[in-house]
C-alpha positions as CSV (number, residue, x, y, z in Angstrom):
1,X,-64.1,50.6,142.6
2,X,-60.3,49.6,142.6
3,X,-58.6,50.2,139.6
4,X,-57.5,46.6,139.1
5,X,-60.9,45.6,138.2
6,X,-61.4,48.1,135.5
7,X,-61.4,47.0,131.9
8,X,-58.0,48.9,130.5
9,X,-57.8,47.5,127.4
10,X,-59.8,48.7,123.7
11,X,-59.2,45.1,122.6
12,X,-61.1,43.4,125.7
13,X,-64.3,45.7,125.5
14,X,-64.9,45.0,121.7
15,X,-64.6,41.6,122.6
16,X,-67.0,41.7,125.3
17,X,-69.3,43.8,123.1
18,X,-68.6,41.3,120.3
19,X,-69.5,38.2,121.9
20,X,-71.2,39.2,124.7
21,X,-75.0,39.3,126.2
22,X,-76.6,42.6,126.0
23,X,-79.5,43.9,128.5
24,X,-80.3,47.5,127.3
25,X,-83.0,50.2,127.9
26,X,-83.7,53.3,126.2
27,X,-81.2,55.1,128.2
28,X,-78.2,52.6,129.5
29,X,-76.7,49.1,127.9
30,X,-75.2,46.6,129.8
31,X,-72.8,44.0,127.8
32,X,-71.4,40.9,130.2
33,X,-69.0,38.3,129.0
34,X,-67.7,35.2,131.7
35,X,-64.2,35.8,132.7
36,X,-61.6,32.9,132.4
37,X,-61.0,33.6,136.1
38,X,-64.0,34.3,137.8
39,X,-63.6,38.0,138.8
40,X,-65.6,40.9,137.8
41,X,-64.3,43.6,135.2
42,X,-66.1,46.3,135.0
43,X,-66.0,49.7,132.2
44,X,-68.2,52.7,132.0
45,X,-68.5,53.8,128.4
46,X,-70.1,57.4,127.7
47,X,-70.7,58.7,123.7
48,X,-70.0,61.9,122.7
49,X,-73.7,62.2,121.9
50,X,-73.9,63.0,126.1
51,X,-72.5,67.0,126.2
52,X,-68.8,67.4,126.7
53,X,-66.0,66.0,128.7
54,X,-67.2,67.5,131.9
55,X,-70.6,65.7,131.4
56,X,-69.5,62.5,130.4
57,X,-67.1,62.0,133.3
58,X,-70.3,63.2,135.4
59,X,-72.4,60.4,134.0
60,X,-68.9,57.8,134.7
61,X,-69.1,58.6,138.4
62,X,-73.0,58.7,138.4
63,X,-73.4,55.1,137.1
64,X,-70.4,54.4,139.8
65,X,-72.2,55.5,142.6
66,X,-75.2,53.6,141.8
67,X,-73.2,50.6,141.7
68,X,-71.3,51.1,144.6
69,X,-73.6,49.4,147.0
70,X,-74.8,46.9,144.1
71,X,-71.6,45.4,143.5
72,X,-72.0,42.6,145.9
73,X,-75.3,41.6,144.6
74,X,-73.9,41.1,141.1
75,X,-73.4,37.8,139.4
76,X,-69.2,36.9,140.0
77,X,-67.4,36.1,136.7
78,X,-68.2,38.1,134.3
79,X,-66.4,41.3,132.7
80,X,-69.7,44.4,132.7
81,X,-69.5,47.3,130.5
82,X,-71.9,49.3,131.2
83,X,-72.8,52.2,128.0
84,X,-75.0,55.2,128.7
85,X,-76.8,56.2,125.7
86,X,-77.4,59.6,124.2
87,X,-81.1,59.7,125.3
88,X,-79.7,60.3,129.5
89,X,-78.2,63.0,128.0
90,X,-79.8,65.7,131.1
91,X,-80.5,63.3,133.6
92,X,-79.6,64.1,137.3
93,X,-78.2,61.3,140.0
94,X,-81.9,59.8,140.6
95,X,-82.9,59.7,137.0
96,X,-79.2,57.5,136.5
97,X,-80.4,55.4,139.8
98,X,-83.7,54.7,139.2
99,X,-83.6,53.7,135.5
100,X,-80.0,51.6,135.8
101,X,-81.3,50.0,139.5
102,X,-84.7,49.1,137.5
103,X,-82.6,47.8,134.2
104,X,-80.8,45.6,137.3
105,X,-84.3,44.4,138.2
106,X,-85.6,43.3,135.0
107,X,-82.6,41.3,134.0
108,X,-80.7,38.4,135.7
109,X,-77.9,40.3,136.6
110,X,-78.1,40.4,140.4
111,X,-77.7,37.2,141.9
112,X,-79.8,35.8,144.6
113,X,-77.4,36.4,147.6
């Protein structure tokens, strides 16, 4: 994912979890928020509650990889921030793909192209 569409700024992800629509499951949220220009933002927000740094930047790339080859089927305009909760604490590469692809599924994320 290029580093122009990540969300840089504190200010912009309260907002978006502010105001927001949230879609959650016991082990991931997903906040979205329309963008005034109709790009996607994306930001992958792991607590402390998920081990240390090493584990949390394993879980950032984890829920990156899963949305690699998802990121054309998602709805344009809207800034994503997607938050893994403290209960994915010990999950491998499959447990973070099948319970974010199925979190995908249930809600109206993905669009019909």
């Amino acid at each position: 994912m290029k580093k122009q569409y990540m969300i840089q700024r504190n200010e912009v992800i309260q907002h978006v979890m502010q105001k927001g629509e949230r879609i959650g499951n016991r082990y991931f949220l997903i906040y979205r928020l329309p963008t005034p220009d109709g790009k996607n933002y994306f930001a992958f927000l792991v607590g402390k509650k998920i081990g240390k740094a090493h584990a949390r930047n394993q879980m950032r790339r984890y829920i990156k990889a899963v949305l690699q080859p998802n990121y054309q089927q998602l709805q344009p305009g809207y800034y994503y921030l997607f938050l893994a909760k403290g209960a994915a604490n010990e999950f491998s590469y499959q447990d973070v793909k099948i319970n974010l692809e199925k979190l995908l599924k249930k809600t109206t994320i993905k669009s019909d192209r």
